[in-house]
PARO-897956 format. One record per residue: y, z, x of N, C-alpha, C in turn; residue in three letters. Coordinates in steps of 0.001 Angstrom, whole numbers, plus 500000, padded with zeros to 6 digits. Atoms other than C-alpha are relative to their C-alpha. Last residue first. Example, Ala and Ser with C-alpha at 12.3 -4.5 7.8 and 13.67 -1.06 7.14 Angstrom:
BEGIN
n.yy;n.zz;n.xx;ca.yy;ca.zz;ca.xx;c.yy;c.zz;c.xx;res
498810;499940;499180;498940;507140;513670;501090;500730;499230;SER
498810;500000;500890;495500;507800;512300;501200;500000;500900;ALA
# end
This chain:
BEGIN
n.yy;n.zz;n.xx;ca.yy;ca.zz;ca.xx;c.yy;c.zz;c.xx;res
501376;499415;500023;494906;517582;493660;499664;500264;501297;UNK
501008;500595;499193;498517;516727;493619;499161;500703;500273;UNK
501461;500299;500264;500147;517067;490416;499137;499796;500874;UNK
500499;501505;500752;503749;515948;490891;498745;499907;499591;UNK
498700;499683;501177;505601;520036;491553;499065;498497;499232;UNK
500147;499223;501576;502318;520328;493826;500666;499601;498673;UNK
500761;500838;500264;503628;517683;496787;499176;500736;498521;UNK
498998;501109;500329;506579;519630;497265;499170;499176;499302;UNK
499543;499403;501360;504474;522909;497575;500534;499010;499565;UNK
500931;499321;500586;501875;521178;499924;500973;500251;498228;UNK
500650;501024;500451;504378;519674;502126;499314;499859;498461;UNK
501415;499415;500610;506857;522427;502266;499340;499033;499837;UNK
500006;498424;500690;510109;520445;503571;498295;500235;499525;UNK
501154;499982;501408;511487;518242;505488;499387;501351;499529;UNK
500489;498541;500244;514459;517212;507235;499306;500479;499508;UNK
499885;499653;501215;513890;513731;508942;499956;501517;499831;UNK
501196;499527;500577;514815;513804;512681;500055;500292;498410;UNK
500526;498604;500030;517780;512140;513302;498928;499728;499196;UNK
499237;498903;499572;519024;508771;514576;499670;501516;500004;UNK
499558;498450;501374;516342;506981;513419;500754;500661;501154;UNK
498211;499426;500158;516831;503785;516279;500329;501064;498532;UNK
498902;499570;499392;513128;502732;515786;501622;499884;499575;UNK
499166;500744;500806;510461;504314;514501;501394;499792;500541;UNK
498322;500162;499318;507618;505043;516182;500818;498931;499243;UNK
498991;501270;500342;504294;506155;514186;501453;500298;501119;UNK
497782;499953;499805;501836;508545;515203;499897;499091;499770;UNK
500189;500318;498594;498318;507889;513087;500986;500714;500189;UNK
500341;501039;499502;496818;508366;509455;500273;499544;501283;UNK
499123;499742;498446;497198;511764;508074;499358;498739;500473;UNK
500916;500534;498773;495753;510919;504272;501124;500144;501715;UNK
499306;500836;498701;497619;512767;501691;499209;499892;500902;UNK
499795;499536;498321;495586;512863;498332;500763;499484;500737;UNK
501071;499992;500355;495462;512150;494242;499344;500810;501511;UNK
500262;500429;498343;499205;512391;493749;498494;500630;499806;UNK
500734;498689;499436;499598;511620;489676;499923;500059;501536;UNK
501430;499813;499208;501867;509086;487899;499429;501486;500627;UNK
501020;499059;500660;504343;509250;485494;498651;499652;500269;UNK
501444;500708;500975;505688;505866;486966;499576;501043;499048;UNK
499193;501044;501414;509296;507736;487702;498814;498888;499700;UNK
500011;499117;501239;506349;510344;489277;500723;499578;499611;UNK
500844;499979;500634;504862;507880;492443;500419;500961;498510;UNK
500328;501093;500572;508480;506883;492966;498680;500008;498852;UNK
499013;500565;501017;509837;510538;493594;499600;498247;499200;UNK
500179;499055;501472;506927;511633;495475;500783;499429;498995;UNK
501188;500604;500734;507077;508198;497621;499135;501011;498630;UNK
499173;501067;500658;510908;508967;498219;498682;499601;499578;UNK
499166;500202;501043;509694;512112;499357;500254;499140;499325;UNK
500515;499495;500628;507293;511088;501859;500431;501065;498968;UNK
500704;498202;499880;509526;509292;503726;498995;500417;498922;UNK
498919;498697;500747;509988;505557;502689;499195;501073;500407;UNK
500674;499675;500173;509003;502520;506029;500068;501390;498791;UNK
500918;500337;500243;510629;499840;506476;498793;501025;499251;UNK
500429;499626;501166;513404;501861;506043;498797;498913;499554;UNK
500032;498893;500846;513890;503110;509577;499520;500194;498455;UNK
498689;499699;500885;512559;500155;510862;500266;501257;499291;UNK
499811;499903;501475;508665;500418;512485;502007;499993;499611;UNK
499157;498869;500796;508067;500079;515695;499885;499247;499120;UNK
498751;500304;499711;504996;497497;517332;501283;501177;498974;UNK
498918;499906;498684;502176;499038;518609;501426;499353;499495;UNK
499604;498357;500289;500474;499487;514873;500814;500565;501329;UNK
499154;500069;500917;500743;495425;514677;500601;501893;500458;UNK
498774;500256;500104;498842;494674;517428;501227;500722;499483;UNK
499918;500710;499313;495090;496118;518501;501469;499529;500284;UNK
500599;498967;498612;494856;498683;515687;500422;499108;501031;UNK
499141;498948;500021;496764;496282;512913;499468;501133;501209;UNK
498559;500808;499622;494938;492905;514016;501227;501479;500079;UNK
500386;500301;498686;491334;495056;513991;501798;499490;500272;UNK
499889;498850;499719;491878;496180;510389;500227;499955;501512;UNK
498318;499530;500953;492775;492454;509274;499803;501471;500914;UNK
499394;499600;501253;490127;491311;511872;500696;500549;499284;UNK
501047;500256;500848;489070;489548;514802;499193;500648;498735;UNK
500738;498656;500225;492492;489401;516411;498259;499646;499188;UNK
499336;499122;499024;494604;486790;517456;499080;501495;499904;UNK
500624;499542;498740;492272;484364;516067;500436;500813;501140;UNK
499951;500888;498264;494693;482333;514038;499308;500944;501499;UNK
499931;501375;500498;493325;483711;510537;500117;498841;500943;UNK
501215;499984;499989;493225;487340;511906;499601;498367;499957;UNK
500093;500128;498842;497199;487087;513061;497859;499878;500081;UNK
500365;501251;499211;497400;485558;509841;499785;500340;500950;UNK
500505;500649;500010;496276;488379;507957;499947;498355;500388;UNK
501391;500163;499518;497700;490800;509664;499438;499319;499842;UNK
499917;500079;498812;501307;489340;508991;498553;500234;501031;UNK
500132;501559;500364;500581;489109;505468;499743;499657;501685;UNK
501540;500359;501109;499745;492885;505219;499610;498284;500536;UNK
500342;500091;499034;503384;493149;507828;498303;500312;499511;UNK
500075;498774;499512;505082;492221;504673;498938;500056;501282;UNK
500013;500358;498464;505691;489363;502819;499987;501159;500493;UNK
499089;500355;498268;506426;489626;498856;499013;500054;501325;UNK
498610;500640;500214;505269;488510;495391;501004;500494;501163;UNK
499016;499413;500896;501678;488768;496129;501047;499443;500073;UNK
501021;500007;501353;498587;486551;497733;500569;501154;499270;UNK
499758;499088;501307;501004;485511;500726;499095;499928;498915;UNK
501237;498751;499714;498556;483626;503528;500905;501365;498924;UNK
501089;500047;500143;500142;480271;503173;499225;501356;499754;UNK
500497;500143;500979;503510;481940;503413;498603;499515;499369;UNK
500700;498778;500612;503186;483259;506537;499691;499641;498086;UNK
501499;500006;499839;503745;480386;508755;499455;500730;499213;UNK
501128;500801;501123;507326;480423;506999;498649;499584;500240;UNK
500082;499065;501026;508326;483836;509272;499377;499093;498759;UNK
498981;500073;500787;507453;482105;512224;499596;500779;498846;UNK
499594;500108;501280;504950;482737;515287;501037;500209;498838;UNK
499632;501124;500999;503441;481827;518085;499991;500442;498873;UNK
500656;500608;500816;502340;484739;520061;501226;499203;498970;UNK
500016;501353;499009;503688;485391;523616;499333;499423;498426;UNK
501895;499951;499470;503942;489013;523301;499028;498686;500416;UNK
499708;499649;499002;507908;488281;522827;498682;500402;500583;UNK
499274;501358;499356;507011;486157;519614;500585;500656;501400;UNK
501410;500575;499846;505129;489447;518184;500075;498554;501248;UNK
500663;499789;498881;508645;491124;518683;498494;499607;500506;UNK
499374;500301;498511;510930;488509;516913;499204;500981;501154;UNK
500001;501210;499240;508299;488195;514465;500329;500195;501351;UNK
501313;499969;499785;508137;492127;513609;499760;498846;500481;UNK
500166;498584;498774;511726;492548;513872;498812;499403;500543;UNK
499522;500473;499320;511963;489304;510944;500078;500396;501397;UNK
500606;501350;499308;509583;490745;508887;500552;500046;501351;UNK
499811;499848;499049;511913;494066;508301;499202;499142;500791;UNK
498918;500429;499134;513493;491932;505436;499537;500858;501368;UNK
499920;501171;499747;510145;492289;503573;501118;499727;501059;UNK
501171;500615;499261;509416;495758;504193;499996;498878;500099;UNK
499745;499357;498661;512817;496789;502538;498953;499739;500773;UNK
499001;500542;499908;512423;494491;499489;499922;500271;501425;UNK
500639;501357;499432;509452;496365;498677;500452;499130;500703;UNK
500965;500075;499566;510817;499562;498339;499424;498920;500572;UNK
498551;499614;499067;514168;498371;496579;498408;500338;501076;UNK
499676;501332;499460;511207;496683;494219;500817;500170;501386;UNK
500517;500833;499297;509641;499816;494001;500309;498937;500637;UNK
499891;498908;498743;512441;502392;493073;498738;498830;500623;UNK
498618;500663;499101;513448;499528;490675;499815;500776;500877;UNK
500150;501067;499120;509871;499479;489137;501298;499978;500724;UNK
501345;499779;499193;509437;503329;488670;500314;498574;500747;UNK
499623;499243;498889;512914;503723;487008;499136;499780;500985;UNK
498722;500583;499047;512165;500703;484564;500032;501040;501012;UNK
498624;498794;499472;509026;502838;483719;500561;499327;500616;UNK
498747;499644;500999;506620;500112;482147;501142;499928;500350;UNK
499142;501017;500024;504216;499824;484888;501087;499669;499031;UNK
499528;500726;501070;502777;503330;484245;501226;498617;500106;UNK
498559;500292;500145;501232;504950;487120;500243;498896;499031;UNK
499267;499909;500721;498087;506707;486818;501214;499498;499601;UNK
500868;500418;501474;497259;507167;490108;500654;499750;498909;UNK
499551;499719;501723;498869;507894;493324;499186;499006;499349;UNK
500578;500494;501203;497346;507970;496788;500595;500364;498630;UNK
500159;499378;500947;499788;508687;499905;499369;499717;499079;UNK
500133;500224;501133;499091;507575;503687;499775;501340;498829;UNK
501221;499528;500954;500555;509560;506190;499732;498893;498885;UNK
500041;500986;501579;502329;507992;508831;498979;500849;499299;UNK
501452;499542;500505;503660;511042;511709;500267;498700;498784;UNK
501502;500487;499315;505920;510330;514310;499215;500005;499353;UNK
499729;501216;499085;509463;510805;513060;498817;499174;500426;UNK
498853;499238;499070;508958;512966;510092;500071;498678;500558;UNK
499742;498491;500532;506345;512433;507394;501096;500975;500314;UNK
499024;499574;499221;506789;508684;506856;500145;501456;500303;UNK
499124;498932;499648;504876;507076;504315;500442;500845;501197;UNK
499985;499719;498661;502219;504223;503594;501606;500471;500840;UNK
498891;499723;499462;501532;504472;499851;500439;500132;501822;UNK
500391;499531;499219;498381;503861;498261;501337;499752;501300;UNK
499390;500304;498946;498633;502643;494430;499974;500653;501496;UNK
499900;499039;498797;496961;503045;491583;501297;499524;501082;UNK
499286;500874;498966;496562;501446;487916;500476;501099;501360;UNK
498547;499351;499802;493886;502909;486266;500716;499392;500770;UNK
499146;500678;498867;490950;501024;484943;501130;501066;500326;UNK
498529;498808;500086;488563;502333;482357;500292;499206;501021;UNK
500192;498861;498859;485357;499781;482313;501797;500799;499635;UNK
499301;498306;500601;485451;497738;478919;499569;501163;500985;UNK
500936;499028;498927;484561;494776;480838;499501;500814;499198;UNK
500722;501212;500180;487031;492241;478983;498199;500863;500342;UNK
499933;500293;501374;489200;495307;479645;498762;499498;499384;UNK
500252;498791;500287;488940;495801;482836;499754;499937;498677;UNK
501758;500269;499695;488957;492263;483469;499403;501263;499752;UNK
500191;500349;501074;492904;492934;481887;498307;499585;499939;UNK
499507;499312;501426;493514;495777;483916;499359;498922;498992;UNK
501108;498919;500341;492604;494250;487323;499540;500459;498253;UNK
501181;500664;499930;494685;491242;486684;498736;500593;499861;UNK
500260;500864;501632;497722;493417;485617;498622;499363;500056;UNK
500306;498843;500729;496870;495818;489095;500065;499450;498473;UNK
501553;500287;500535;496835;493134;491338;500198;500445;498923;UNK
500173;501303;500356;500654;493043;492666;498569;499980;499029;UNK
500602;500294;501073;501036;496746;493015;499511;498653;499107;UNK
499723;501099;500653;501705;496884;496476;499285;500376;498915;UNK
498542;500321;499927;502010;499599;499362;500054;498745;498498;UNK
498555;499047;498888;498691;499557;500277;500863;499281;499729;UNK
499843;500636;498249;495981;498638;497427;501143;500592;500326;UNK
499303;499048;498971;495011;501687;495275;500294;498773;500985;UNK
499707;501016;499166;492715;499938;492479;501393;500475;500029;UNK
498223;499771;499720;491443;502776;490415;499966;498603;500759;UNK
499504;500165;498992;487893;502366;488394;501381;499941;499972;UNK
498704;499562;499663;485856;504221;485615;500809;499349;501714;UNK
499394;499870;501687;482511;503726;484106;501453;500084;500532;UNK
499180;498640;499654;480426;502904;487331;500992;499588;498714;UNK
499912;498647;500656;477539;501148;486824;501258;500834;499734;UNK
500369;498632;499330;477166;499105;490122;499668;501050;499208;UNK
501435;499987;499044;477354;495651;488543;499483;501391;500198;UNK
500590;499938;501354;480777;496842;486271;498663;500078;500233;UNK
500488;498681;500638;482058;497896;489431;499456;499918;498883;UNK
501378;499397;499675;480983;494360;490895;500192;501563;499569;UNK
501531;500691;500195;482825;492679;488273;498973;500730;500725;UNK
500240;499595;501147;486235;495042;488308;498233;499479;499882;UNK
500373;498101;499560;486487;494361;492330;499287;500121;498855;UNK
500846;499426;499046;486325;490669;491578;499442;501480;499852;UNK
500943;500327;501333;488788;490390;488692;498701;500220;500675;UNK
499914;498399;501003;491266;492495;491326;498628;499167;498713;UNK
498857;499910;501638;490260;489736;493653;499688;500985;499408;UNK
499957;500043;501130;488311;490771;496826;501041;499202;499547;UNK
500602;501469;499767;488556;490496;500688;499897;499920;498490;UNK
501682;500465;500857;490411;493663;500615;499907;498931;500103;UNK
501044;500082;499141;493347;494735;503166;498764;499645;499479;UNK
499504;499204;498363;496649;494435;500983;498301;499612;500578;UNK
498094;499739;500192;496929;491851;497715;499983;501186;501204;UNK
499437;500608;499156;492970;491149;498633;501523;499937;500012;UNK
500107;501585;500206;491869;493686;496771;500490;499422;500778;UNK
499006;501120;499040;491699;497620;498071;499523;498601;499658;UNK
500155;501194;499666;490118;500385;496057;500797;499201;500969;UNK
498991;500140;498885;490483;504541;495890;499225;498566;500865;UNK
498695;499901;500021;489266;506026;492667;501374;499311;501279;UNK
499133;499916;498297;486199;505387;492428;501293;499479;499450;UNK
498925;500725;499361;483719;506194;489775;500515;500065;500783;UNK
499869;500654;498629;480483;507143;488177;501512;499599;499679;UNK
501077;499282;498579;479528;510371;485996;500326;499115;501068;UNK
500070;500666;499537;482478;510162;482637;498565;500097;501343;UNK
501054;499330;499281;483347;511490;479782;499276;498778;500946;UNK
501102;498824;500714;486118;509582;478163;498778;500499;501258;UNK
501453;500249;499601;489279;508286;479347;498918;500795;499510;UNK
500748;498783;499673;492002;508238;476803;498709;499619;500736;UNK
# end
């Protein structure tokens, strides 16, 4: 139970996606700052979130475990999604992730073979050095292209590179499949962020979609 509360944040990033942090990190300087209550929301990954939790602890700051979803709205549109709350537990929650995760890792190989047609040097085992979770993803991929000076930083490598190159159909899950994940956690949606166009290629058809708003209600979203 959280209790009464005046400072927090709900919407972090460690170094498991775009933060320069550790999850024991983050927790230290929210403890510094005051703040009674933190989320840690990195993109697409829950890797941190035990580490967080247990400095949380040690802390006694509240913690929630988060996450920050990078979704699909149709053909062209990425929205990021924020969920909260989610309960690492829920077998249903982690096998809708892992299949999730899985699918961003195997679309590496796209993302090489078209970085390597731009003229840049590079393999899919250059990347391991620069994994700081349990998969590979085009996270890892920014951070070497920052690392070998292709860019002059993680946010900078994805504007500049990464966000020109397509996407796989299931690199990336609609915004359904990220309602349905964020709530087999018995989690919460916190906001949808409209984040760029996206091109995705060879979707045959246009996703069918539906009520944003009302769809996004049925899970709690504030």
């Amino acid at each position: 139970m959280i209790r009464t509360h005046t400072r927090y944040d709900f919407h972090t990033h460690s170094k498991y996606s775009d933060g320069s942090e550790s999850p024991q990190s983050l927790i230290w300087q929210a403890k510094q700052q005051g703040l009674d209550v933190l989320a840690l929301t990195d993109h697409d990954t829950i890797d941190g979130l035990r580490e967080a939790q247990k400095e949380a602890t040690l802390l006694n700051i509240d913690f929630i475990n988060g996450i920050e979803l990078s979704t699909r709205y149709d053909q062209h549109r990425l929205i990021h999604i924020l969920g909260l709350g989610i309960d690492l537990d829920q077998s249903d929650f982690m096998t809708k992730y892992k299949v999730f995760r899985r699918h961003r890792e195997q679309a590496l190989s796209f993302v090489v073979s078209e970085l390597q047609k731009m003229g840049i040097a590079l393999r899919i085992a250059d990347l391991e050095i620069y994994r700081t979770g349990n998969y590979l993803d085009r996270q890892t991929v920014a951070k070497w292209l920052h690392a070998n000076n292709y860019a002059s930083s993680i946010p900078r490598a994805w504007v500049q590179i990464l966000d020109g190159i397509d996407y796989m159909p299931e690199e990336i899950i609609d915004v359904q499949g990220a309602f349905d994940m964020i709530h087999a956690g018995h989690g919460k949606l916190l906001s949808l962020i409209f984040i760029n166009l996206l091109v995705l290629r060879d979707l045959a058809t246009t996703t069918n979609f539906f009520d944003l708003k009302t769809q996004a209600a049925r899970f709690g979203w504030h």
